[in-house]
C-alpha positions in Angstrom: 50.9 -16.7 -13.3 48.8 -19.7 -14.4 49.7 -21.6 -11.0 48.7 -18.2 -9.0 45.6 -18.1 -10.4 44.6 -22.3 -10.0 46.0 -21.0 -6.3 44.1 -18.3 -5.7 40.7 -19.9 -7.6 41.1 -23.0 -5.2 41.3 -20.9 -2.1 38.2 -18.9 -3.2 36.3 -21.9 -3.9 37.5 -23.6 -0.5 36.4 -20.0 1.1 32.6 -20.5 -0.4 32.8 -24.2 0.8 33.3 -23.4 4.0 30.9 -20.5 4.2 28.3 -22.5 2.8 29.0 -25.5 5.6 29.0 -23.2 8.6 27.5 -24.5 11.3 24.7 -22.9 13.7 27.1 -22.8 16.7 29.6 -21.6 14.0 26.9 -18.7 12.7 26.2 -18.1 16.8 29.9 -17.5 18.2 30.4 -15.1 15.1 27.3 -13.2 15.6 28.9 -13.3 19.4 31.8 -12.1 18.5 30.0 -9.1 16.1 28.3 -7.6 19.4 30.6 -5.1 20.9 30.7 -3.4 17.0 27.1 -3.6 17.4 27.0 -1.9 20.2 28.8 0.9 19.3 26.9 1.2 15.9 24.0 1.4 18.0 25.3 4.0 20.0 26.1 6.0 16.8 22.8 5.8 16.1 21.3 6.9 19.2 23.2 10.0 19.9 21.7 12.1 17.1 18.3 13.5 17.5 15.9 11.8 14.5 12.6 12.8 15.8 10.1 12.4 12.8 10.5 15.9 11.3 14.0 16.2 12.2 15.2 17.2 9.3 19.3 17.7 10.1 19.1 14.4 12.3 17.5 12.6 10.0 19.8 13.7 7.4 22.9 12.9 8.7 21.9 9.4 9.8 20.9 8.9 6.4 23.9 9.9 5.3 25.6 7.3 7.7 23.5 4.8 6.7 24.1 5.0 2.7 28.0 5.5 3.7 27.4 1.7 5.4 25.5 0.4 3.0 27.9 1.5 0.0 31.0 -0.2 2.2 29.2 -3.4 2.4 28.9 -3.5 -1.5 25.8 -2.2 -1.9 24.0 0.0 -4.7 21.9 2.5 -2.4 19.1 4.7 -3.8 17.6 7.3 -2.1 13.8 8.7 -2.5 12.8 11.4 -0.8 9.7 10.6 1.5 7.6 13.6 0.5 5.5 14.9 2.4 7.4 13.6 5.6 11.5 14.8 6.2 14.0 12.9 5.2 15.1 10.3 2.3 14.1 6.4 2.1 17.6 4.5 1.7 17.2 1.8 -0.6 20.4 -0.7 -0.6 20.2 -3.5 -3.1 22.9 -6.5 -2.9 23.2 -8.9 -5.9 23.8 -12.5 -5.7 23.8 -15.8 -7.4 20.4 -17.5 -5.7 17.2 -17.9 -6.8 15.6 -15.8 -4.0 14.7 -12.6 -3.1 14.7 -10.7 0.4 13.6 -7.4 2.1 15.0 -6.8 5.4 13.2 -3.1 6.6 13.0 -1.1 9.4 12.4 3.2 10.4 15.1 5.4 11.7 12.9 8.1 12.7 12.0 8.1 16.5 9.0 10.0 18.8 11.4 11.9 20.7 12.2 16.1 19.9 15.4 17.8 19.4 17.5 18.0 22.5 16.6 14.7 23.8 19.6 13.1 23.2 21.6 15.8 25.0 19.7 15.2 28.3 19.4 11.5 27.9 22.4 10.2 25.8 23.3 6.4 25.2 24.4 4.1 28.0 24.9 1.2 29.4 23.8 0.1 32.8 24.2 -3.9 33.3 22.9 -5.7 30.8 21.1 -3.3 29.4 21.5 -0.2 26.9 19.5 3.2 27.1 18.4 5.8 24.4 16.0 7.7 23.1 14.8 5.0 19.8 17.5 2.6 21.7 15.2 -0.5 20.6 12.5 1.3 18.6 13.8 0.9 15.6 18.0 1.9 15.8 18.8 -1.1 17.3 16.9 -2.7 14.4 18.8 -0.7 11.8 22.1 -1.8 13.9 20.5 -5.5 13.5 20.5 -5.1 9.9 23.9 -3.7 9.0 25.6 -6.0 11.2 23.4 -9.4 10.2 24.4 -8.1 6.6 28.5 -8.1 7.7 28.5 -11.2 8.5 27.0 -12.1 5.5 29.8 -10.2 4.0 32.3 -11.5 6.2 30.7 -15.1 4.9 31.4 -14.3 1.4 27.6 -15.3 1.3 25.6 -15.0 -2.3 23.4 -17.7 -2.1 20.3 -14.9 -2.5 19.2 -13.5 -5.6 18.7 -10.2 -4.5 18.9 -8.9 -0.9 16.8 -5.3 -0.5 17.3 -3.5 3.0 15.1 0.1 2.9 15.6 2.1 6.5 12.2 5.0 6.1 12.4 8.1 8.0 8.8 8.6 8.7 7.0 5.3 10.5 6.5 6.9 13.9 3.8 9.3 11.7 2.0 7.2 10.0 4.8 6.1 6.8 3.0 8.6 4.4 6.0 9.1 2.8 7.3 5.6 2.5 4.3 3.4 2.6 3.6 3.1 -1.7 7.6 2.2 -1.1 7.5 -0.6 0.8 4.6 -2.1 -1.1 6.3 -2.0 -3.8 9.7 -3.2 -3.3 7.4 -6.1 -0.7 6.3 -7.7 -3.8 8.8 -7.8 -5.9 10.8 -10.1 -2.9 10.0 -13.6 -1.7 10.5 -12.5 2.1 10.0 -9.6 4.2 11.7 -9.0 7.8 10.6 -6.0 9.8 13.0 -4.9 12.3 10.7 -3.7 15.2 11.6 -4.9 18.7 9.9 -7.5 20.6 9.3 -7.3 24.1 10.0 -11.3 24.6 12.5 -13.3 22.6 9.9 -13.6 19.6 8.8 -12.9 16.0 5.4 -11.7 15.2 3.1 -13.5 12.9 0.3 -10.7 12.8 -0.3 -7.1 13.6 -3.1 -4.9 14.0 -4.5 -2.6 11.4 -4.9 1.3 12.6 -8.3 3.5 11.6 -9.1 6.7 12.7 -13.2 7.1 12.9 -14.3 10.9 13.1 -17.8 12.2 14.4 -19.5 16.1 13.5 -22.6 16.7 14.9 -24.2 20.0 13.8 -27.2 21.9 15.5 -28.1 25.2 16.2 -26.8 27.9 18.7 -28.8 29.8 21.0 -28.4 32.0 24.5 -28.2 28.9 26.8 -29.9 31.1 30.0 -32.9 32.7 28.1 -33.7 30.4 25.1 -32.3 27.4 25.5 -35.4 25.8 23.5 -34.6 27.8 20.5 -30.8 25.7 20.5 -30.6 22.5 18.9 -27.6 21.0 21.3 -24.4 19.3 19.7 -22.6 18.6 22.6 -25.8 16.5 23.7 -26.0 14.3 20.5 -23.0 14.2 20.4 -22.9 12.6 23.7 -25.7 10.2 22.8 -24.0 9.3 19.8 -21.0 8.0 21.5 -23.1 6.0 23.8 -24.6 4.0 21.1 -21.7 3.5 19.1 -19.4 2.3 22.1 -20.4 -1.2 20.9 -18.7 -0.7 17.7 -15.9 -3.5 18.7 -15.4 -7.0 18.4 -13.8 -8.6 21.5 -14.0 -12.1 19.4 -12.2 -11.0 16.7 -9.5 -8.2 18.8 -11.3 -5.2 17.3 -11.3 -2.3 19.0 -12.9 1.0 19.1 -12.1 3.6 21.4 -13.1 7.2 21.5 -10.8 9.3 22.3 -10.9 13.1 21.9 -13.7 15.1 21.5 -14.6 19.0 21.4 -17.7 21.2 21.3 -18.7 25.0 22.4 -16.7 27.7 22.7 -18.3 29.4 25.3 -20.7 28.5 28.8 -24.0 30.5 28.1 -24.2 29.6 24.4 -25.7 25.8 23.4 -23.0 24.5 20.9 -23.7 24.1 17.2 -21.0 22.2 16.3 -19.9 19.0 18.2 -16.7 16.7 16.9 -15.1 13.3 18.4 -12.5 11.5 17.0 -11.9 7.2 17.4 -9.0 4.8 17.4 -9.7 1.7 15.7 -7.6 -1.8 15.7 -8.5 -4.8 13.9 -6.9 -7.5 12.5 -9.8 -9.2 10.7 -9.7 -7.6 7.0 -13.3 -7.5 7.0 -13.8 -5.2 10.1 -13.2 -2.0 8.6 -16.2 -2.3 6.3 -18.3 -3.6 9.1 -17.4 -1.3 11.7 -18.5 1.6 8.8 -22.0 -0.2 8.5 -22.4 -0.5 12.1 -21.8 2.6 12.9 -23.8 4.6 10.0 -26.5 2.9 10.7 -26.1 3.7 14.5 -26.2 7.0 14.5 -29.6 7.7 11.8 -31.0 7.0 15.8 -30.9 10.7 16.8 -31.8 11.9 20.6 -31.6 15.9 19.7 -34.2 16.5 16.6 -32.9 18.7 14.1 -29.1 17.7 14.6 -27.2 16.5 11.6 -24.6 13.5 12.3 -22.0 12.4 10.0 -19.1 9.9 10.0 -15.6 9.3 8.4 -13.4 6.2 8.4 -10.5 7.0 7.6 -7.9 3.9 6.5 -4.5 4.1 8.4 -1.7 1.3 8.6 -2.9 -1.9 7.5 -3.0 -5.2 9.6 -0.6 -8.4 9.0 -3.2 -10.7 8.9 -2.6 -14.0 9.9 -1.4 -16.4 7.3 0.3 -19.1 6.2 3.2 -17.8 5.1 4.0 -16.3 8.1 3.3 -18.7 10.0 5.6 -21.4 8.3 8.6 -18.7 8.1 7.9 -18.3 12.3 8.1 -21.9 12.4 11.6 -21.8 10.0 12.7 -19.5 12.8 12.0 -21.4 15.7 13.6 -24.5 14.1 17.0 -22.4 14.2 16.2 -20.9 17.4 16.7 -24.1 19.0 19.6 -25.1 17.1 21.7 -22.9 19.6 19.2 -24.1 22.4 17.2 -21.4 22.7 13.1 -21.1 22.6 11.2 -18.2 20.4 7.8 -17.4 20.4 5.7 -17.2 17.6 3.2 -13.4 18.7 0.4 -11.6 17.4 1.0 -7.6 18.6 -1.7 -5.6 18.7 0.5 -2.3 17.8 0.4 -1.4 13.9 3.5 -1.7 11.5 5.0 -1.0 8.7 4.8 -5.0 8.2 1.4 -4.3 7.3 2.1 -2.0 4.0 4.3 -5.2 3.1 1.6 -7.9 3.3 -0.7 -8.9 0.4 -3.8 -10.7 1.2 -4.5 -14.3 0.0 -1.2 -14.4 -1.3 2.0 -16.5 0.0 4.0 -14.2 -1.6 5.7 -12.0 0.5 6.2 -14.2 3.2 6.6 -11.7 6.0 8.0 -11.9 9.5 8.2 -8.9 12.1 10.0 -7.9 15.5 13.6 -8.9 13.7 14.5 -6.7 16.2 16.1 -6.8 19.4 14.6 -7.1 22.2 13.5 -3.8 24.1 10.8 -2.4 25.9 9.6 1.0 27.3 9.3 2.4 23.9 8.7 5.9 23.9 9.4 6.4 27.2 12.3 8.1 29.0 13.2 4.5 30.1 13.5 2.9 26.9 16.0 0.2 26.7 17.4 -2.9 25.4 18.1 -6.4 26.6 21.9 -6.9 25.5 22.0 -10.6 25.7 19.4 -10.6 23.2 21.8 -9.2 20.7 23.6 -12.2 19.7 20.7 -14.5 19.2 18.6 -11.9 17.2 21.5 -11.8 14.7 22.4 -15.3 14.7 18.8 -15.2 13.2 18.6 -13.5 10.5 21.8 -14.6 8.9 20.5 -18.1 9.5 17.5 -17.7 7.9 18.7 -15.4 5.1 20.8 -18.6 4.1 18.5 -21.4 4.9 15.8 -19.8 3.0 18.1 -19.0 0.2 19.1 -22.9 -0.1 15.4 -24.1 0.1 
């Protein structure tokens, strides 16, 4: 019994060894090798409707996805993601490093019951098709399968290793954002799962605001006594002139108006007058200074008598650029070209949830995004893809999951 366990305690330790050794071609032909399971994860994913709101979809692919995570060895969690549908899965892996990671990603989609029946999963060349194909389930696929080879690696060499999937991203995260903040900064790195469009990982997002304008005036018969009217639909049109300047080209900020509403009938001048803006910025100072601005704008009144007010209202927050990221970009471009390959280090200008996760002036998460695998035509009926992108993208993160972990 003695010599069995000596035996068996030497081929463990030989097993770590060699884990610990493997090389990046080694890390590449297994990540190789992982793709066809991949695939047909991914098409697990994509053939149930999980339209935000969705609640049996969303359901039963959290179900799928706590089943996974359990079989891997992990302890899984589930909070429900009030007030959106549908339970954040939290899976927590223990193991014998000094640091801590956060791999996260959505499994919600934009697209509505039914979709999948008239569009289902397939693939055409070298590429796949699916309603969410790329935005996000093939991220979720790129995290369960980066974390079996880990497992298949016998790797530990993390302290603790945190994956959440949220069911609520495409609207906004209300019901997972105070989540991932919180779990961000109890980790040393973050890895969003978005997709890229190129082979690259994204150093910096945009933040998302929502500005809304009400002009109030006064009704009156718009043939016989116009003069007696005090028109909102004309201030309110003067109001959007002015404050079309509200951008910063320099610093990518944006501010575009984008719906607006007044009257309710032809022959009466409107009383009431509403638009509504989107605004992106990655500059942390711009939303207080897109406020000034445009308060101070509209006190400038064309229509006397009209009252104007304006509400920012704070969406998704940028990833501002910082060091951190910037040096865990670089980190991933080193291994990139390891296996001979190039990666780009990207701002985006879309918003993530990669933006909950980062805390200003602090190193601390360090936090990459577009993990992914590399799509495009999100949200579209053509959404796909790129297969030979597969590979690499998981090579990735299981290299840098155990490089980091050694540093």
């Amino acid at each position: 019994m003695r010599l069995l366990l000596s035996t068996l305690t030497l081929a463990l330790a030989c097993s770590i060894a060699h884990a610990a050794d493997t090389s990046p071609q080694d890390l590449f032909k297994q990540a190789q090798a992982e793709q066809p399971r991949y695939l047909e994860t991914l098409r697990t994913l994509v053939s149930v409707d999980t339209g935000t709101g969705t609640e049996a979809g969303l359901v039963q692919i959290g179900a799928e996805l706590e089943k996974r995570l359990k079989a891997l060895g992990a302890d899984v969690r589930t909070h429900p993601a009030t007030p959106s549908v549908g339970n954040n899965i939290v899976g927590t892996f223990k193991g014998t490093g000094s640091k801590d990671f956060l791999l996260m990603v959505h499994y919600d989609t934009v697209f509505g019951p039914g979709t999948v029946a008239r569009r289902p999963f397939r693939l055409e060349g070298e590429r796949a098709y699916g309603p969410g194909v790329a935005d996000a389930k093939g991220g979720v696929a790129m995290i369960l399968h980066a974390l079996t080879l880990l497992h298949d690696q016998q790797f530990k060499g993390y302290r603790t290793l945190t994956v959440l999937f949220n069911p609520d991203e495409e609207m906004g995260s209300a019901g997972s954002k105070a989540l991932i903040a919180e779990l961000a900064r109890q980790h040393d790195f973050v890895f969003s799962y978005e997709p890229p469009d190129q082979d690259a990982v994204t150093v910096a997002t945009n933040g998302i605001n929502r500005l809304k304008l009400e002009v109030r005036g006064r009704a009156a018969h718009a043939g016989s006594a116009p003069e007696q009217g005090r028109n909102a639909l004309t201030e309110l049109a003067h109001q959007l002139l002015q404050l079309d300047a509200l951008g910063d080209k320099a610093k990518g900020t944006t501010v575009n108006w984008t719906l607006a509403k007044a009257g309710d009938k032809a022959n009466i001048i409107p009383a009431l007058a509403t638009a509504e803006a989107d605004m992106r910025y990655s500059d942390l100072g711009e939303t207080a200074r897109v406020e000034a601005d445009a308060r101070r704008i509209i006190a400038q009144h064309r229509v006397a008598d009209t009252q104007v007010s304006l509400v920012l209202e704070k969406g998704r927050p940028p990833l501002a650029r910082n060091t951190a990221s910037t040096r865990l970009a670089a980190t991933a471009q080193q291994l990139y070209r390891e296996i001979d390959r190039k990666l780009e280090a990207i701002a985006m200008r879309f918003g993530t949830d990669a933006g909950f996760a980062y805390v200003p002036d602090s190193d601390k998460p360090a936090v990459l995004e577009t993990l992914g695998v590399v799509g495009a035509g999100l949200h579209g009926d053509d959404e796909y893809i790129e297969v030979a992108s597969v590979a690499p993208r998981l090579y990735l993160t299981v290299a840098l999951i155990r490089t980091l972990a050694s540093q």
